[in-house]
C-alpha positions in Angstrom: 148.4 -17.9 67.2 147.5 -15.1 69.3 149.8 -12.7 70.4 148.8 -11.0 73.5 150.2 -8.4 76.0 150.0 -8.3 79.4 150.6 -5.3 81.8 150.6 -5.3 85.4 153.0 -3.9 87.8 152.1 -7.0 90.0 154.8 -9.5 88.9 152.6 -12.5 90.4 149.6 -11.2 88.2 151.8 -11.2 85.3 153.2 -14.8 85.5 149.7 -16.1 86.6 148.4 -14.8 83.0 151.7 -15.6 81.2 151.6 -19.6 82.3 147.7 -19.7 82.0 147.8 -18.4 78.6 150.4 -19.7 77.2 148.9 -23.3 77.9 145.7 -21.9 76.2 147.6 -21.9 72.9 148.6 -18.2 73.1 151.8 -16.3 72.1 152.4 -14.0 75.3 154.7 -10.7 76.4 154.5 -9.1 79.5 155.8 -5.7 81.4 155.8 -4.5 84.5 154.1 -0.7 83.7 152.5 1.6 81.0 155.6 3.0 80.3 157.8 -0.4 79.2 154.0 -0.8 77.4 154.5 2.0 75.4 157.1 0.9 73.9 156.2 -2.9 72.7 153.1 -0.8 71.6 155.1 1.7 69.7 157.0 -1.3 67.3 154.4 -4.3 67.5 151.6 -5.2 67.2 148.8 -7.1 69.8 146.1 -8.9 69.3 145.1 -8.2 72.6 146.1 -6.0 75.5 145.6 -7.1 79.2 146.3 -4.0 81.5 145.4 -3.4 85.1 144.1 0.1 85.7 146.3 1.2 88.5 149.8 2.0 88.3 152.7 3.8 88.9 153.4 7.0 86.8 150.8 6.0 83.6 147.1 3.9 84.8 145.8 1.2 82.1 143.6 3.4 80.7 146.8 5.5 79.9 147.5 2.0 78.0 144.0 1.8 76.6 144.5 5.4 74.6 147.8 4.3 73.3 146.4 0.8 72.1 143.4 2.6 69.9 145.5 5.2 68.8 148.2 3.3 67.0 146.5 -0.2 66.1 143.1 0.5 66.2 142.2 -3.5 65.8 144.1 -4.5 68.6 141.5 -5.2 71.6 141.3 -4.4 75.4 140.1 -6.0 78.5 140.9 -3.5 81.6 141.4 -5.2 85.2 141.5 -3.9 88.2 141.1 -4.4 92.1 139.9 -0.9 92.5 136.5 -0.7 90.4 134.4 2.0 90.3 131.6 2.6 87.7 133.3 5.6 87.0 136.3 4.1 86.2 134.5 1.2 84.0 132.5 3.8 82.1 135.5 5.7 80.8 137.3 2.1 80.0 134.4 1.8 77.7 134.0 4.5 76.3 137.9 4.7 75.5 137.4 1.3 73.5 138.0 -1.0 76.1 136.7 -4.3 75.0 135.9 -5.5 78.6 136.4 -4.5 82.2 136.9 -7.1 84.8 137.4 -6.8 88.6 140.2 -9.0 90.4 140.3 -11.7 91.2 138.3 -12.8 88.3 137.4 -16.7 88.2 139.8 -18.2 84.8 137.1 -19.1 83.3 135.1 -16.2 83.1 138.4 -14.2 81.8 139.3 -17.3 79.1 135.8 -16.5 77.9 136.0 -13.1 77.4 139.3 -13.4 75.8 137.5 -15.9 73.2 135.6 -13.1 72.1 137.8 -10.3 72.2 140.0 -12.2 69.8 137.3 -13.4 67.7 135.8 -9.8 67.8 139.6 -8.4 66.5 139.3 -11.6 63.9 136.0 -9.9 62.8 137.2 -6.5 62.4 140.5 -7.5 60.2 137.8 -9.6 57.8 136.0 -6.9 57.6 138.3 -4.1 56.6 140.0 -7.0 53.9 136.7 -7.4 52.5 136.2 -3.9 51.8 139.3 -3.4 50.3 138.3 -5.9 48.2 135.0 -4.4 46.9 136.9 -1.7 46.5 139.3 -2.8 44.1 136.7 -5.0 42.5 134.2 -2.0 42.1 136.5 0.7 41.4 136.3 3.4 38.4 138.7 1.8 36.4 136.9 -1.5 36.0 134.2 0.3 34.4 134.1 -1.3 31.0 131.9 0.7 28.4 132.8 1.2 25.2 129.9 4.1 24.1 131.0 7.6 23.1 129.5 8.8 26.3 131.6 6.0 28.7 134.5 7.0 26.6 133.8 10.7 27.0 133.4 9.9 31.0 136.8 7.9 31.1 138.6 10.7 29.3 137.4 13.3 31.9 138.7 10.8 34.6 142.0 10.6 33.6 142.8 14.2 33.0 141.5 14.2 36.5 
């Protein structure tokens, strides 16, 4: 199950997403601004990160930087009542996985949190699968038993 945080310093906002998403199957949390954000992102975490871009003392994308800097996985949509291109170009290029203006219509945001959480489901598969290459293909699973692998081997380990 998804887990998903939700920030919004509108408290109506918040339980809107909590009751919608939670029938969707999902595993929620929700706080009132960046800075109660902070620290659930400091200790857990998300798959996902719902933030509006406007609030008191720290804005969303405030959130956004925190998100990609400690769980770089973990996905972002951005909302906001307030949007600007400006403002949706630096979500973007932050890492923000979307940027949707309220109101938004459900369906268009259940959507796009199907393929954030697929995209994050992507990017965990991928880094697993190269850590197993690695360990499959690494130095020491070389097997060679000439004088010249055995030469090469002994240099390595001295290493």
């Amino acid at each position: 199950m998804a887990r998903i945080l939700i920030v919004d310093d509108e408290a109506s906002m918040r339980e809107f997403l909590e009751i919608f998403l939670r029938k969707e199957g999902y595993q929620t949390e929700s706080v009132a601004s960046a800075e109660d954000a902070f620290l659930k992102l400091d200790t857990q975490d998300y798959d996902l990160v719902l933030t509006d871009l406007k609030m008191p003392k720290a804005s969303g994308i405030d959130v956004l930087e925190r998100v990609k800097e400690l769980w770089e996985d973990t996905q972002v949509i951005v909302m906001t009542a307030y949007s600007t291109i400006e403002t949706a170009i630096e979500a973007m290029k932050k890492g923000s996985y979307d940027y949707i203006s309220k109101p938004f219509q459900v369906e268009a945001i259940k959507v796009v949190i199907q393929r954030a959480l697929e995209k994050r489901q992507l990017s965990l598969e991928i880094v697993r699968l190269k850590g197993q290459l690695q360990e499959k293909y690494s130095f020491d699973k070389i097997i060679g038993k000439s004088p010249a692998m055995q030469q090469i081997y002994g240099v390595v380990e001295r290493i």
